[in-house]
DRENPA-3360 file (N, C-alpha, C; in nm, 2 decimals, always signed):
BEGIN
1 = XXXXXXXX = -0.48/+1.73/+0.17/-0.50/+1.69/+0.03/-0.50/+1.54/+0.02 ~ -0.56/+1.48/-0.06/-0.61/+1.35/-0.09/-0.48/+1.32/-0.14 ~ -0.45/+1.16/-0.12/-0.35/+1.10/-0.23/-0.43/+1.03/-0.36 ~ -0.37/+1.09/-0.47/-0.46/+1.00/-0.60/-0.48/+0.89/-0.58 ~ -0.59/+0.83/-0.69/-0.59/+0.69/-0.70/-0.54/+0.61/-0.80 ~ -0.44/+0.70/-0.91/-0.33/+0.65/-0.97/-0.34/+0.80/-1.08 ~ -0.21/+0.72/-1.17/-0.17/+0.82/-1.24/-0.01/+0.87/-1.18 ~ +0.04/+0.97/-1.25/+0.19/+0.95/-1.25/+0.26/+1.06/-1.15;
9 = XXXXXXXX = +0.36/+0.95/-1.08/+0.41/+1.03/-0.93/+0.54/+1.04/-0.98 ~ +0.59/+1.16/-0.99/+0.72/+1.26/-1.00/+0.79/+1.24/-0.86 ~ +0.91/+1.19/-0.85/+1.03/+1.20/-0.81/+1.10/+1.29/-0.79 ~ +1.16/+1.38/-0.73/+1.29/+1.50/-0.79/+1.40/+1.42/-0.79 ~ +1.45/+1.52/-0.91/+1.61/+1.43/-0.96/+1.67/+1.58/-0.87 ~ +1.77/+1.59/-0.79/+1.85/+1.71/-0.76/+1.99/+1.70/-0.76 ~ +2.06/+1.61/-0.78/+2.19/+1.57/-0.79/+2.26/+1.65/-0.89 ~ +2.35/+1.79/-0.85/+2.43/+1.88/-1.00/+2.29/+1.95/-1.03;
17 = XXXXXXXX = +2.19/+2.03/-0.93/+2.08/+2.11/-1.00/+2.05/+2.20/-0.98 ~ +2.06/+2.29/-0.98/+2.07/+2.44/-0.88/+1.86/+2.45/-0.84 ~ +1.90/+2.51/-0.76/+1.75/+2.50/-0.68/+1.61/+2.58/-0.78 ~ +1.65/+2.66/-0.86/+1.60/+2.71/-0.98/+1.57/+2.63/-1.07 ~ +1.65/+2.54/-1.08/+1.59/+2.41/-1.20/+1.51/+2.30/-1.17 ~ +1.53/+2.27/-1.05/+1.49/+2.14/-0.97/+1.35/+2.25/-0.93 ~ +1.30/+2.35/-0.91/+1.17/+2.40/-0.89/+1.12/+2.39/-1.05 ~ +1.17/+2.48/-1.15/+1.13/+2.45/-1.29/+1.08/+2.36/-1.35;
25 = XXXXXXXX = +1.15/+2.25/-1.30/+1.15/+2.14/-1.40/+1.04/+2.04/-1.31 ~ +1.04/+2.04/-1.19/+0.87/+1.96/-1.11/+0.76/+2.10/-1.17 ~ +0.79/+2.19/-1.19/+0.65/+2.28/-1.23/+0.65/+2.21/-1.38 ~ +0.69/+2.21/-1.45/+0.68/+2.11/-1.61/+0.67/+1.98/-1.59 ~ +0.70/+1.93/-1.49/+0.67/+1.77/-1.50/+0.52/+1.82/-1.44 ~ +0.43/+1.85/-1.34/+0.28/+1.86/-1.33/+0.21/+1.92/-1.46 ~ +0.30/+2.02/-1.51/+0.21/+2.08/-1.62/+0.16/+1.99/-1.72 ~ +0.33/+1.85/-1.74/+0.28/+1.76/-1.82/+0.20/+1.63/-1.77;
33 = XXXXXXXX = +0.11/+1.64/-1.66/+0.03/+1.61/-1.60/+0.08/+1.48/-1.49 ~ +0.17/+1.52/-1.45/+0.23/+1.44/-1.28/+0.09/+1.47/-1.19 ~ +0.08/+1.38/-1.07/-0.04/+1.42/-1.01/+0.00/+1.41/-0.84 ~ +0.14/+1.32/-0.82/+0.18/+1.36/-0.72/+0.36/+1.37/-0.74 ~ +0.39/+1.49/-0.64/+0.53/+1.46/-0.63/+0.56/+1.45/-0.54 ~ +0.73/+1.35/-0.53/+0.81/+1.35/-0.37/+0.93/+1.42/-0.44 ~ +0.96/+1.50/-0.29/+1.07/+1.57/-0.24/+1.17/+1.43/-0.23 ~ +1.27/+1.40/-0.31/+1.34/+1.35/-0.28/+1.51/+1.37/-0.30;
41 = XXXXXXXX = +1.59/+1.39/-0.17/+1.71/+1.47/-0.22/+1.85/+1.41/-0.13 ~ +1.91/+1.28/-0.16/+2.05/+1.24/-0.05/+2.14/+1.32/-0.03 ~ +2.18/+1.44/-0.08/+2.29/+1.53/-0.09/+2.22/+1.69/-0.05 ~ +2.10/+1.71/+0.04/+2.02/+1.86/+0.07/+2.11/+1.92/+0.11 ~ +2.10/+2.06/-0.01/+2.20/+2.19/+0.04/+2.12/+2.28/+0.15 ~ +2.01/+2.32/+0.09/+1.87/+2.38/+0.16/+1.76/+2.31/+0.17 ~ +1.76/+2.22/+0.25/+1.60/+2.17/+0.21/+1.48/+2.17/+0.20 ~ +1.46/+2.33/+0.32/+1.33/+2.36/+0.35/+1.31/+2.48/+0.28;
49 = XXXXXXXX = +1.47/+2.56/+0.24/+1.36/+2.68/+0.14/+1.33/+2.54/-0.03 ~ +1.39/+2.45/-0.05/+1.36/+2.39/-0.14/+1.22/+2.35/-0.15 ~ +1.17/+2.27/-0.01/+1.06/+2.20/+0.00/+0.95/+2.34/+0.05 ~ +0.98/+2.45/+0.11/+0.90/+2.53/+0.08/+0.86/+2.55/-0.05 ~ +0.92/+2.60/-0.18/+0.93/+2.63/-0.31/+0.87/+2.51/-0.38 ~ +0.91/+2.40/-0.36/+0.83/+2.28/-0.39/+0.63/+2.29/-0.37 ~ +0.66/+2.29/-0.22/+0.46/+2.27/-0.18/+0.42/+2.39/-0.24 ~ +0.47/+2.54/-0.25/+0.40/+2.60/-0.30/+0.35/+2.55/-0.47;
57 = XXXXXXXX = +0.42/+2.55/-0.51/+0.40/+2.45/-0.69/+0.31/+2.37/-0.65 ~ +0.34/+2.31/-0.59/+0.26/+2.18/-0.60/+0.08/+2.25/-0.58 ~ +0.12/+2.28/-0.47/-0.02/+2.31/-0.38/-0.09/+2.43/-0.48 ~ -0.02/+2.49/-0.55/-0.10/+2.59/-0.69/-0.18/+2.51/-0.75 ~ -0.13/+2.39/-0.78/-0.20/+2.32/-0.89/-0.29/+2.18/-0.84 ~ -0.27/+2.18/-0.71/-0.37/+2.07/-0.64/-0.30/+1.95/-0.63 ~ -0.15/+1.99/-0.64/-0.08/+1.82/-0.60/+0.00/+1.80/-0.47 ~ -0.03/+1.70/-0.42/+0.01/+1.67/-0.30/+0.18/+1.67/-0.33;
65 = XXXXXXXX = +0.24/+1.71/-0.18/+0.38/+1.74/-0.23/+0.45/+1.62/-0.07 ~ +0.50/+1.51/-0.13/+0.56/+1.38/-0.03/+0.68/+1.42/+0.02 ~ +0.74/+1.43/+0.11/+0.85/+1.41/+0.17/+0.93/+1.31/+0.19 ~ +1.01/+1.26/+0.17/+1.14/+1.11/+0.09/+1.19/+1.09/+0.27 ~ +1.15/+0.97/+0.35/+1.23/+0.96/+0.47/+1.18/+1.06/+0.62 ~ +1.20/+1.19/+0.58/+1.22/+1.32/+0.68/+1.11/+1.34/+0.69 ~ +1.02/+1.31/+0.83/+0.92/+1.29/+0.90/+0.94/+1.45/+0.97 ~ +1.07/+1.49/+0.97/+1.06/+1.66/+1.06/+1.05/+1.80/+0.95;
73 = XXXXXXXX = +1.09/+1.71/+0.84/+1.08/+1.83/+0.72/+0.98/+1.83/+0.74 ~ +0.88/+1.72/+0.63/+0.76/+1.71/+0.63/+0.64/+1.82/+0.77 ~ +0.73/+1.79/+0.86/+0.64/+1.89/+0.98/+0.69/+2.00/+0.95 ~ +0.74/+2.09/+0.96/+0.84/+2.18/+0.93/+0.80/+2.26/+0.80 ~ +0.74/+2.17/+0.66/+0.71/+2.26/+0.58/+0.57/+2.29/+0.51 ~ +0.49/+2.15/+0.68/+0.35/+2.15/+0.66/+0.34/+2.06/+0.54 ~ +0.41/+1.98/+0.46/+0.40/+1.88/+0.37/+0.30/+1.81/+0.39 ~ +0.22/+1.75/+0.27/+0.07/+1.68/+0.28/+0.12/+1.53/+0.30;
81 = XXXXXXXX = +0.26/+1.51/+0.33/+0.26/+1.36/+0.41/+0.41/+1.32/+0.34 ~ +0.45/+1.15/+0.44/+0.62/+1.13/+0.40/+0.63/+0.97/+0.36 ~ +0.71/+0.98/+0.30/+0.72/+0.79/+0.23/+0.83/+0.77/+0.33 ~ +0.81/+0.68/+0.35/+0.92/+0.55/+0.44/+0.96/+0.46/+0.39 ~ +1.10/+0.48/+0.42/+1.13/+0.29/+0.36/+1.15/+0.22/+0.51 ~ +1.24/+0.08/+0.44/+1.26/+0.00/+0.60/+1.33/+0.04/+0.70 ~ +1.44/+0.12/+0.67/+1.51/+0.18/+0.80/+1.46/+0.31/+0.84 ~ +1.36/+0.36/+0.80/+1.30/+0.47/+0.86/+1.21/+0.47/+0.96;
89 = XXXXXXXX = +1.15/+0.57/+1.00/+1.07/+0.59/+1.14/+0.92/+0.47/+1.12 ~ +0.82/+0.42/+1.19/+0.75/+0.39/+1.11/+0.65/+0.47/+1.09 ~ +0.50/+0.43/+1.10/+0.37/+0.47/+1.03/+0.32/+0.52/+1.12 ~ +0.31/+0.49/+1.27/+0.27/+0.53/+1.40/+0.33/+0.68/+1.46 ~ +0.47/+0.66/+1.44/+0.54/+0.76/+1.50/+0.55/+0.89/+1.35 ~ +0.52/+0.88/+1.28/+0.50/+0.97/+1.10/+0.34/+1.03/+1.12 ~ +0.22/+0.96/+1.19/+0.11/+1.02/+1.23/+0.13/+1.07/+1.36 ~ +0.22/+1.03/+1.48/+0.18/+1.11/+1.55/+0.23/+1.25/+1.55;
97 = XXXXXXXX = +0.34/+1.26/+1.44/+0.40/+1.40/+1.43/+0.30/+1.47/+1.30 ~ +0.27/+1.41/+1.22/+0.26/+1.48/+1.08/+0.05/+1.49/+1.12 ~ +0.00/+1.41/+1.23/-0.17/+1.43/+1.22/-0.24/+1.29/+1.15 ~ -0.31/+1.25/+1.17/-0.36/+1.15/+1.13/-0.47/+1.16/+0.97 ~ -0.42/+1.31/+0.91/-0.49/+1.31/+0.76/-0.40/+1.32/+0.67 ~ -0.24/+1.31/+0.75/-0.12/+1.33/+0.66/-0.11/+1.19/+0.56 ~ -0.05/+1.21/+0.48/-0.04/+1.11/+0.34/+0.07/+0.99/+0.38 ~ +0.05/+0.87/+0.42/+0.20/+0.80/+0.43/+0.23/+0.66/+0.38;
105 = XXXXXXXX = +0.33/+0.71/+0.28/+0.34/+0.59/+0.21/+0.44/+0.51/+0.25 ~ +0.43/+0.37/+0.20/+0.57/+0.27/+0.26/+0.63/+0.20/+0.16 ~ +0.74/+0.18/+0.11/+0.83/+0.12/+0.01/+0.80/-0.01/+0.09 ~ +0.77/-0.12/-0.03/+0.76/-0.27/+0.04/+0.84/-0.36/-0.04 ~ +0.91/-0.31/-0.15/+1.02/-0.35/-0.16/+0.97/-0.45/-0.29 ~ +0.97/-0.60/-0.27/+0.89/-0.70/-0.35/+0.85/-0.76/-0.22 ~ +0.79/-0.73/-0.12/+0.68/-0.85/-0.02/+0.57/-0.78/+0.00 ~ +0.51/-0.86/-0.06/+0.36/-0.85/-0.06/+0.35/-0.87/+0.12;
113 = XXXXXXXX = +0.39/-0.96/+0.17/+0.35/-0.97/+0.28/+0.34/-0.83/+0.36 ~ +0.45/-0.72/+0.36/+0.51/-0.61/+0.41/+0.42/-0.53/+0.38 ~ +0.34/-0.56/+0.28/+0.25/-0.42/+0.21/+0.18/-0.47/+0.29 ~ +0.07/-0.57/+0.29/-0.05/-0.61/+0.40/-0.02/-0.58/+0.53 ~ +0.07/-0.58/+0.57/+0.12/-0.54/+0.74/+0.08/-0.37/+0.76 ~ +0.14/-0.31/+0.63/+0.16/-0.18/+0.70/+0.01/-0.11/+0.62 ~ -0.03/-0.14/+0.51/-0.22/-0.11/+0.53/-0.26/-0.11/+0.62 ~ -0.22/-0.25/+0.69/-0.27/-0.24/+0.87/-0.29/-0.15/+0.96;
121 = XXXXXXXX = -0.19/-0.10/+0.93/-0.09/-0.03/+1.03/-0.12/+0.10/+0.99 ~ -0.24/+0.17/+0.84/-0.23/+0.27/+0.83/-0.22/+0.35/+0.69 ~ -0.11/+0.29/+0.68/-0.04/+0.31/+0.51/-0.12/+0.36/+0.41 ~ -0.12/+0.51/+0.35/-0.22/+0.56/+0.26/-0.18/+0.50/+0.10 ~ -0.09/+0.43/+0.11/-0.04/+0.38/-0.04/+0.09/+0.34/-0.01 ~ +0.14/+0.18/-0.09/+0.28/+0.12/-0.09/+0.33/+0.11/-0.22 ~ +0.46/+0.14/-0.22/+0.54/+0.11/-0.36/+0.62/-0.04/-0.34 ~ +0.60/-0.07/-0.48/+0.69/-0.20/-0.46/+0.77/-0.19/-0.62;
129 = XXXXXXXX = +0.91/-0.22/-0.57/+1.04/-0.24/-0.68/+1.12/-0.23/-0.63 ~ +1.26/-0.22/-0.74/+1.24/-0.21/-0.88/+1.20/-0.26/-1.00 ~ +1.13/-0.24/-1.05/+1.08/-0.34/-1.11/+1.20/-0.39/-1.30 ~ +1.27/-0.28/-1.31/+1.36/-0.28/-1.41/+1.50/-0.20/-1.38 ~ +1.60/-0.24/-1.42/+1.71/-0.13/-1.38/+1.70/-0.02/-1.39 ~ +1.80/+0.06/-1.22/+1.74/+0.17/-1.24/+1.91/+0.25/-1.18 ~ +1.92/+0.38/-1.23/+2.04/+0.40/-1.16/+2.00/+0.49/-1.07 ~ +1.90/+0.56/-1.02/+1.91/+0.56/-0.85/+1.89/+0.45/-0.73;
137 = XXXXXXXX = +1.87/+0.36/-0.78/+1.85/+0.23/-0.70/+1.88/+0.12/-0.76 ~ +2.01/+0.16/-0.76/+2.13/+0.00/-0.89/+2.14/-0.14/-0.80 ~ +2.12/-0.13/-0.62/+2.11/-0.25/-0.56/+2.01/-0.25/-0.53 ~ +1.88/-0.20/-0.54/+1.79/-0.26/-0.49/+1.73/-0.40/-0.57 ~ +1.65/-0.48/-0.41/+1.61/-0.61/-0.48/+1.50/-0.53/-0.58 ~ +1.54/-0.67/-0.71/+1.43/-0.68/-0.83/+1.29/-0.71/-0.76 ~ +1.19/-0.68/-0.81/+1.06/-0.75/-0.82/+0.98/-0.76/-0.95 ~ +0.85/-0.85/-0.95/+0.83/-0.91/-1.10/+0.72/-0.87/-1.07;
145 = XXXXXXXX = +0.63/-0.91/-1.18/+0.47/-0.83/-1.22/+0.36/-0.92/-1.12 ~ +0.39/-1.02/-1.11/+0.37/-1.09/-0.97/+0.35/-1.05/-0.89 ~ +0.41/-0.97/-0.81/+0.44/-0.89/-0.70/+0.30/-0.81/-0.71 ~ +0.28/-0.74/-0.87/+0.17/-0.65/-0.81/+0.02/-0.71/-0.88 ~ +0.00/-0.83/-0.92/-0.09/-0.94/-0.96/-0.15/-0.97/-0.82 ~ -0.04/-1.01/-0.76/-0.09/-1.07/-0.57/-0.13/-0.96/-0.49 ~ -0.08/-0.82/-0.54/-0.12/-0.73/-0.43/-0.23/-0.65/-0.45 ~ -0.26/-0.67/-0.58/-0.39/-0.59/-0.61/-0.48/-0.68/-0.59;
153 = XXXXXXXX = -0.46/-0.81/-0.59/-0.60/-0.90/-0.50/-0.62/-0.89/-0.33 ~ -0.55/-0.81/-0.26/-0.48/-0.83/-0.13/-0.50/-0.71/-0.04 ~ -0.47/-0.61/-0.14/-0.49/-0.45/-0.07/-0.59/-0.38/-0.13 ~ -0.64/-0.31/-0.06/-0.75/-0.20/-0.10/-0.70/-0.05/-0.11 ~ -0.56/-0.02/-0.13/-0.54/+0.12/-0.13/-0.41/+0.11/-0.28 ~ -0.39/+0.28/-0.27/-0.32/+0.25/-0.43/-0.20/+0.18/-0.43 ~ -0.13/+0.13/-0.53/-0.04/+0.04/-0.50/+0.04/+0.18/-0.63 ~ +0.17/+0.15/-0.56/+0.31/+0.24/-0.66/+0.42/+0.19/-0.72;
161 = XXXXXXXX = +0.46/+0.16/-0.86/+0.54/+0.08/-0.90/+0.66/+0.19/-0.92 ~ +0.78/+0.14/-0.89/+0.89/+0.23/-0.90/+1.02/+0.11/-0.96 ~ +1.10/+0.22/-1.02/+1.25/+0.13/-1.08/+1.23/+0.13/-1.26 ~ +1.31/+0.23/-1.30/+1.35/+0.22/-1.47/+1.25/+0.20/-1.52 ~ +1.13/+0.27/-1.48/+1.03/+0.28/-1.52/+1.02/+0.39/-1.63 ~ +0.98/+0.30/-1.80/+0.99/+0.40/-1.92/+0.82/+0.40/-1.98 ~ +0.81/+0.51/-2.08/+0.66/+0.51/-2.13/+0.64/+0.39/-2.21 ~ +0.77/+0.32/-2.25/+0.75/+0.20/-2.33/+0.73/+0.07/-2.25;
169 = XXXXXXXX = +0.74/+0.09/-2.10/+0.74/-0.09/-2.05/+0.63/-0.08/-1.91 ~ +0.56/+0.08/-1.90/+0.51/+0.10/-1.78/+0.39/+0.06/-1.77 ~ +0.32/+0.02/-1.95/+0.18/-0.02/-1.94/+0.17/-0.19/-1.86 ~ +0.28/-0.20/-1.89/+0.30/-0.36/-1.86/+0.27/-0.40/-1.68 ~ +0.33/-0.29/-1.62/+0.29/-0.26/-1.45/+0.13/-0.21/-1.42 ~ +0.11/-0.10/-1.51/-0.06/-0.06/-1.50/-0.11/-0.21/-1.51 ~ -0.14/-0.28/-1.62/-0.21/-0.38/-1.62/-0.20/-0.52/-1.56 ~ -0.05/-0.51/-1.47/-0.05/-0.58/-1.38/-0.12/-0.56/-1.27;
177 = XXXXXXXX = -0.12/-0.44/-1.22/-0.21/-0.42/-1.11/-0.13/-0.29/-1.04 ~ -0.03/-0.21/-1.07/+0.03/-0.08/-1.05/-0.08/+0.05/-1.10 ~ -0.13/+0.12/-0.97/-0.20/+0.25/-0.99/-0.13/+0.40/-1.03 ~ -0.01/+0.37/-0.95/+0.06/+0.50/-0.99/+0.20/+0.42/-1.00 ~ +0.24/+0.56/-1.14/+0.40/+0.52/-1.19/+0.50/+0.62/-1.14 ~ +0.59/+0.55/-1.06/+0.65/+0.69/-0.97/+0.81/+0.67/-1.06 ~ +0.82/+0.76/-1.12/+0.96/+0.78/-1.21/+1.08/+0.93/-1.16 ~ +1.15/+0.89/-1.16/+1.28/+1.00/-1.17/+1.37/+1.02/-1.30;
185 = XXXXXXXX = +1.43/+0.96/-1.32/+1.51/+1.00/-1.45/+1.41/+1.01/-1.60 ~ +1.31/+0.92/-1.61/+1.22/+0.89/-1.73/+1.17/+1.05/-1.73 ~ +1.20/+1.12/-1.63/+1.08/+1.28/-1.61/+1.19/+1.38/-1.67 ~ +1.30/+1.37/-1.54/+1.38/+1.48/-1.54/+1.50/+1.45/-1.61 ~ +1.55/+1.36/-1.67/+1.65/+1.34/-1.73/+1.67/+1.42/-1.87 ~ +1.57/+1.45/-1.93/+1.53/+1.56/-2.08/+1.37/+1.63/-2.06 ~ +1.34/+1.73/-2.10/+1.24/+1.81/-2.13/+1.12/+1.73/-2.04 ~ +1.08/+1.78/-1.90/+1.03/+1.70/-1.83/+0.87/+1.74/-1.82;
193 = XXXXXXXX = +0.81/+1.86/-1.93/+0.67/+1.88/-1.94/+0.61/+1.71/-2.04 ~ +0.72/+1.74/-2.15/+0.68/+1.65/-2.27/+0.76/+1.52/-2.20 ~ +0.81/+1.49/-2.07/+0.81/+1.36/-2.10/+0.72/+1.31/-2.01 ~ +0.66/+1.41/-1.87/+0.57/+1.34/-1.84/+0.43/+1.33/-1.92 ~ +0.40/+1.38/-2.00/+0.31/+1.37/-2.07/+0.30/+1.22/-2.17 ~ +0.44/+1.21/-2.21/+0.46/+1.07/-2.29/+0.38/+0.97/-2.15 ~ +0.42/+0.95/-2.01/+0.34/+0.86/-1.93/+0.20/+0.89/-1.94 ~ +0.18/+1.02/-1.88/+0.01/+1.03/-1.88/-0.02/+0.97/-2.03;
201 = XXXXXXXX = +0.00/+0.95/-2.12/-0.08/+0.86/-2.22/-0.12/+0.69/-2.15 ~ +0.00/+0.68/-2.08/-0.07/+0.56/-2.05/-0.17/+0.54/-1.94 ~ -0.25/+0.58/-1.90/-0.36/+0.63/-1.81/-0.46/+0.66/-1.88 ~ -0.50/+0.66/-1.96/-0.58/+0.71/-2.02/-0.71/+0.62/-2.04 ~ -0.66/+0.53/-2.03/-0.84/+0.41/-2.03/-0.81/+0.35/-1.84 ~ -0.68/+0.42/-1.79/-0.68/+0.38/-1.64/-0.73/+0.43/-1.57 ~ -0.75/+0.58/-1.56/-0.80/+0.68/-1.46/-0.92/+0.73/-1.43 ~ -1.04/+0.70/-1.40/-1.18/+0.70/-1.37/-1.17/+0.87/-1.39;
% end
């Protein structure tokens, strides 16, 4: 399965969520038109009947289903590909397990430089943030609209803005040069059909 060329990437919130709600509530964030989601979970009780339950949703409706880090889940549940940050495996050793059509994205944090390296290297799409406070990533370094002004002159693949990302401040990242808005709490925090839908409005003169 393709990775989009922007439009709004779903997160899982699973922290306090029984495995019935955390499936529920990513089937209502695509319904309100998410177009990719990542399996993302620090505390996994089950993770593969999870991320089994997951790709099937996903894969119903034609969306690629990411794997957060775990390059063996990702094999394991046939996942359409895995995000990496810096202490993770890299791009080389994520293709030679997952196939060279697998999806693999790289957190680059705020360096542009980092994004250009790992395109090199492969990279089907990079995220760079946070770009606003966020409480799953309360230390991560800040980055500014900058960040994705330089990168969209620089790289040829989609670029991912992530961090406290709301439907009120996210047009501000699209028209910096951000293709996809990857959110967690803005989705699942309340009624997560109608709030991804509040984002997909802003896509709407962005999405070919």
């Amino acid at each position: 399965m393709r990775f989009p060329a922007c439009g709004l990437y779903a997160i899982t919130q699973t922290d306090n969520k029984s495995l019935d709600t955390i499936i529920s509530e990513v089937a209502a964030a695509i319904k309100g038109g998410a177009v990719v989601v990542q399996y993302r979970d620090k505390n996994p009780q089950n993770p593969q009947l999870l991320g089994k339950e997951l790709l099937k949703i996903c894969h119903q409706h034609g969306v690629p289903l990411i794997i957060n880090d775990d390059i063996e889940l990702a094999a394991t549940l046939g996942a359409d590909g895995v995000h990496l940050g810096k202490d993770d495996a890299d791009i080389a050793q994520a293709k030679n397990r997952l196939g060279s059509a697998a999806i693999i994205g790289v957190s680059c944090y705020n360096s542009v430089e980092r994004a250009i390296n790992m395109q090199a290297r492969g990279a089907v799409y990079v995220a760079f943030g946070r770009f606003f406070p966020s409480s799953s990533k309360p230390l991560a370094s800040p980055a500014h609209l900058e960040i994705l002004q330089n990168a969209k002159c620089l790289l040829n693949i989609p670029i991912v803005a992530i961090g406290g990302i709301l439907p009120e401040n996210g047009l501000h990242l699209l028209n910096a040069g951000a293709d996809l808005l990857a959110v967690i709490g803005g989705i699942f925090d309340n009624q997560p059909e109608q709030s991804a839908r509040n984002y997909q409005a802003l896509f709407r003169n962005k999405c070919p």
